[in-house]
N, C-alpha and C positions, 0 to 999 in steps of 0.2 A: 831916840831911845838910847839909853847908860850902857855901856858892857856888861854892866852888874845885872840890871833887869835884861836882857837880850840873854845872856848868860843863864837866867833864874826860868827864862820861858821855854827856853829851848831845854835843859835838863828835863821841866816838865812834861813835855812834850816827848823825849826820849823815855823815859819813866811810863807816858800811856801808853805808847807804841808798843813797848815790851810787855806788859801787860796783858794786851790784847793779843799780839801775836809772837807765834814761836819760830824757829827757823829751824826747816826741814832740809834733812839732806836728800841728795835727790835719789830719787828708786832706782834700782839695778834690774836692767832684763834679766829674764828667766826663761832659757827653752825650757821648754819643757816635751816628753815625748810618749805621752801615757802614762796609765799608770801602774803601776808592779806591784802584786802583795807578794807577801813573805813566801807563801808556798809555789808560787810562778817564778821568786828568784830562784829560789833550790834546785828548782826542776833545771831552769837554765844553767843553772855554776855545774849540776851532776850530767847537761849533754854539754857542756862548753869543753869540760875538763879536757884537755890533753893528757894527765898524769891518768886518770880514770882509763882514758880509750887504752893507751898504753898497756894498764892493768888486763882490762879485758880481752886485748890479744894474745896476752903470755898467758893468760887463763886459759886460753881455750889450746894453748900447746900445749900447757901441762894436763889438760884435761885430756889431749890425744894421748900424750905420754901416760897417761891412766890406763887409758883403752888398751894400748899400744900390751904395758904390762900384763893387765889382767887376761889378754889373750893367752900371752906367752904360758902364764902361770895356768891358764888353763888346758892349752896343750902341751903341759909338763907332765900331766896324770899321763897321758899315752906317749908322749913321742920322744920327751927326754928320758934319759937316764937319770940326769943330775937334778932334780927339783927344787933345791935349794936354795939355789941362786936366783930364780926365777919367782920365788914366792919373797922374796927380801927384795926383787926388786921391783913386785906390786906392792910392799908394804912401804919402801919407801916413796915411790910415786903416789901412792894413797897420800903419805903426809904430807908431798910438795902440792898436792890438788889442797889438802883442808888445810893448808898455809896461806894457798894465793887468796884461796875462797872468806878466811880471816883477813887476810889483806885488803880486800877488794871493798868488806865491808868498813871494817877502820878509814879507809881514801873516804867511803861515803859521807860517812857520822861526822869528818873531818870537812868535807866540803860543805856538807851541811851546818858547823858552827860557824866556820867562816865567813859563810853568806851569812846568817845570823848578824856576828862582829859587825861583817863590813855596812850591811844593810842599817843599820842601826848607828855606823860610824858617819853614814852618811847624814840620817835624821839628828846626829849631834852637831855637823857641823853647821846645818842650816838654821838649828838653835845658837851655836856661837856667833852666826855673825846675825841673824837679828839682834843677837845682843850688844853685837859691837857696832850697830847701827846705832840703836839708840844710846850705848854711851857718847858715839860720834854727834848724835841731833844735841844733846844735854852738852856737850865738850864746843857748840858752835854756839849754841845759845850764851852760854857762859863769857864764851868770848867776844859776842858780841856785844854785851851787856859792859862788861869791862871795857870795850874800846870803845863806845858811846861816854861812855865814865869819863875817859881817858881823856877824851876830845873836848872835853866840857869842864877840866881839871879837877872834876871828883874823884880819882885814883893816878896812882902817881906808873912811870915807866914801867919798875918790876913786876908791880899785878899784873901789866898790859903783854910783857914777855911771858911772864909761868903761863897766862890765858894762853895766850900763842902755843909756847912749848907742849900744854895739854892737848889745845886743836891738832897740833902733828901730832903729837902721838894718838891720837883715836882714828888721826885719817887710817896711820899707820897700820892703827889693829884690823880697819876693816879691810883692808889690805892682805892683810894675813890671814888674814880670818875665809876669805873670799879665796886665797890661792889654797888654802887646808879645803875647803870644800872643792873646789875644782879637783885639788889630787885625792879627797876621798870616792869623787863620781870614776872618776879615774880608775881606780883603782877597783870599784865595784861594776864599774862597764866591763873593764876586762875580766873577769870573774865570772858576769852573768853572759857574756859573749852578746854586747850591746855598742855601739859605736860610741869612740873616745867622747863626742862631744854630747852625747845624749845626755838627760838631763831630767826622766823618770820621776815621775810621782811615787814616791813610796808611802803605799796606803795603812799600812801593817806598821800601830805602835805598840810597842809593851804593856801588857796589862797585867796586876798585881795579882797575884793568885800564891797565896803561902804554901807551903810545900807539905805537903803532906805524909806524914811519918810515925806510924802508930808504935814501931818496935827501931829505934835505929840500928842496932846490933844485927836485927833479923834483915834490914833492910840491906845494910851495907853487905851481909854477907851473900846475898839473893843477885845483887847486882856486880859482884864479883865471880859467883859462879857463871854468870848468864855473860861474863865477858869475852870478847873472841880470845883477848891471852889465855883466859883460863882454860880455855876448850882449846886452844893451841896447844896449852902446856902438858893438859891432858893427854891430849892424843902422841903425843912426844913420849910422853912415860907409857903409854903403852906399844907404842912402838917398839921401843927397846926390850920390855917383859918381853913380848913375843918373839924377839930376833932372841933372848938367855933362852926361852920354852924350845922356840925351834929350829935351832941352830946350834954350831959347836962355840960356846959362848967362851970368853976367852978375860980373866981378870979387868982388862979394860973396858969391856961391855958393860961385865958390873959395875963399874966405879963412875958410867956415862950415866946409869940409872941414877945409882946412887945421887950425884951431882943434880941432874935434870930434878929428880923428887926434893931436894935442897934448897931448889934456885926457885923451886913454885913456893916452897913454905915462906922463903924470904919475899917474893915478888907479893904472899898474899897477907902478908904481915903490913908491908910497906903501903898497900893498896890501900890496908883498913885504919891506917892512921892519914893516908891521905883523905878518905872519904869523909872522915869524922872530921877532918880539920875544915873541910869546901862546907859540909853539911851545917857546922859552927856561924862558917861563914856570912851563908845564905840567913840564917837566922837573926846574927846580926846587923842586916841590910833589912830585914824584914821589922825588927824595930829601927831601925832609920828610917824607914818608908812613913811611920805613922807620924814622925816626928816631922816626917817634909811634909808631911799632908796637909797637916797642923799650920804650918808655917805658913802654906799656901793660901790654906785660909785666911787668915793673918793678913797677906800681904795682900788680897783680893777685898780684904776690906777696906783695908788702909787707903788703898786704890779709890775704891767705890767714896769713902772720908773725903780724901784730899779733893777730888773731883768737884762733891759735893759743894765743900769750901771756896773751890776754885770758880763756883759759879756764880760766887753773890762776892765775891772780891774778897775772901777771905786766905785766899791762898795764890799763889804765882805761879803761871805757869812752867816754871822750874821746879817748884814744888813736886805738881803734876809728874812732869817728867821724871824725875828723881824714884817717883811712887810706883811709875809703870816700869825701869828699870828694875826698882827692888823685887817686880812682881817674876817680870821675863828672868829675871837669875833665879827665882825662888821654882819657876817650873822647870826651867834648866838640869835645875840640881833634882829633884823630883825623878825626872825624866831621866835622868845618868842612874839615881840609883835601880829603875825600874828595869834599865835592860841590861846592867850588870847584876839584878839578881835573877833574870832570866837567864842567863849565859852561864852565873853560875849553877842554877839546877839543869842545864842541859850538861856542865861538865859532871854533873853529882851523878846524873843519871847514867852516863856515859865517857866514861874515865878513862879511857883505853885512846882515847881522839886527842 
């Protein structure tokens, strides 16, 4: 037999093999250690906290320093002469209690988005590297296809290196891609108070639900009054009214009102251009959702097309793969916009975190 025909059989013979079969990379273990919804992370990140416990032991000193005051101030009616001192200093141990007790709540709302973020950063990263799985299967196919080429003088060295150079870099990503998940488990073990190496089902994904907002003006102003600053800020200016009413008030007392009544107009001014701008935000994520919807569809049929093709020999199985990667990116993105617009209507709702 000629080099030419040995040469022309073996090509075709390379040619069916790829046809028929694809080359897989191989599958990565997974511990796994149960499984966690969203509401069982929370509950763990608000008893895991150290900054939380912390909270609630000085809470419960300033709560005695309450007690401790309100004693004083009530045996001032009989036992002191001076009651003055004593009622200014239940008034101010009043505001260090509905300070920490605003504090205490702020740490919560704040533990609570974070597990949110992280829990969510995790179900991101386990979408990044499915997907850099399959650019990696489509990045060895490729080069497989090329070095068969290669070897049979139907493509010449530089295709045979870029193929090369593309298979390292996809091994690459999944590499990255696999250590970004490792430090997002990482990072949400320590958070839920779970062991470094756990490795949790999270069962809880984002579901689209538009925001709801019959009056913005009335909304954002409702959610400003009901914030702990505002009721902080509140009870600060009253604070002070009381020590001008019942005390010997002194230029500087006034001008701490004066300032305090200043600093909330400015803090509620600033609050109402941040809400409208998050609120904007969420809106337009809300038509980006329908547009990745759209997409999805799209790309789930193309999917379902090429397949089709693929079974009566009208398409390659690189084809294929090409069409399930366009899909896995198209719910990717889907999937990012969904729990960044969740994240944003949990800051809309609660702005003070």
């Amino acid at each position: 037999m000629d080099r030419k025909r040995l040469l022309s059989i073996t090509s075709v013979s390379i040619l069916l093999f790829l046809l028929l079969y694809g080359v897989m990379p191989a599958a990565a273990s997974v511990d796994t250690s149960g499984e966690l919804s969203m509401e069982d992370a929370v509950a763990r990140a608000l008893e895991t906290s150290k900054t939380l416990e912390k909270t609630d032991l000085s809470l419960e000193a300033v709560y005695d320093n309450l007690q401790d005051a309100q004693d004083n101030w009530n045996d001032a009616w009989t036992v002191y002469p001076d009651m003055e001192q004593y009622y200014i200093s239940y008034l101010n141990a009043k505001y260090s209690y509905t300070s920490a007790l605003s504090n205490e709540k702020v740490q919560k709302d704040s533990i609570a988005l974070e597990t949110h973020t992280q829990y969510y950063n995790v179900m991101q990263s386990i979408r990044t590297l499915e997907q850099k799985d399959k650019e990696l299967e489509l990045a060895q196919r490729e080069h497989y296809i090329i070095k068969a080429q290669y070897q049979v003088g139907l493509t010449g060295w530089s295709e045979l290196r870029q193929a090369a150079a593309s298979l390292a870099d996809a091994e690459a990503a999944v590499l990255s891609a696999q250590n970004n998940l490792d430090s997002a488990y990482r990072s949400f073990n320590q958070l839920v108070g779970l062991a470094e190496s756990s490795r949790a089902v999270l069962t809880d994904v984002p579901v689209f639900e538009g925001i709801q907002v019959e009056n913005l003006d009335s909304a954002v102003i409702d959610i400003i009054n009901g914030s702990p600053e505002t009721y902080l800020s509140d009870e600060n200016i009253k604070l002070l009214e009381r020590l001008l009413d019942y005390t010997d008030s002194t230029d500087q007392d006034k001008l701490n009102l004066k300032l305090a009544e200043i600093n909330k107009d400015i803090t509620t001014t600033n609050s109402i251009n941040t809400l409208i701008n998050a609120y904007n935000s969420i809106i337009s994520l809300e038509k980006s959702y329908y547009i990745e919807q759209d997409n999805l569809e799209t790309a789930e049929m193309d999917l379902k097309h090429i397949k089709l093709k693929n079974s009566v020999g009208l398409a390659s199985k690189t084809e294929v793969l090409n069409a399930e990667l366009a899909l896995i990116k198209q719910q990717n993105s889907l999937f990012s916009t969904l729990y960044q617009h969740e994240l944003l209507i949990i800051e809309f709702e609660t702005p003070w975190i």
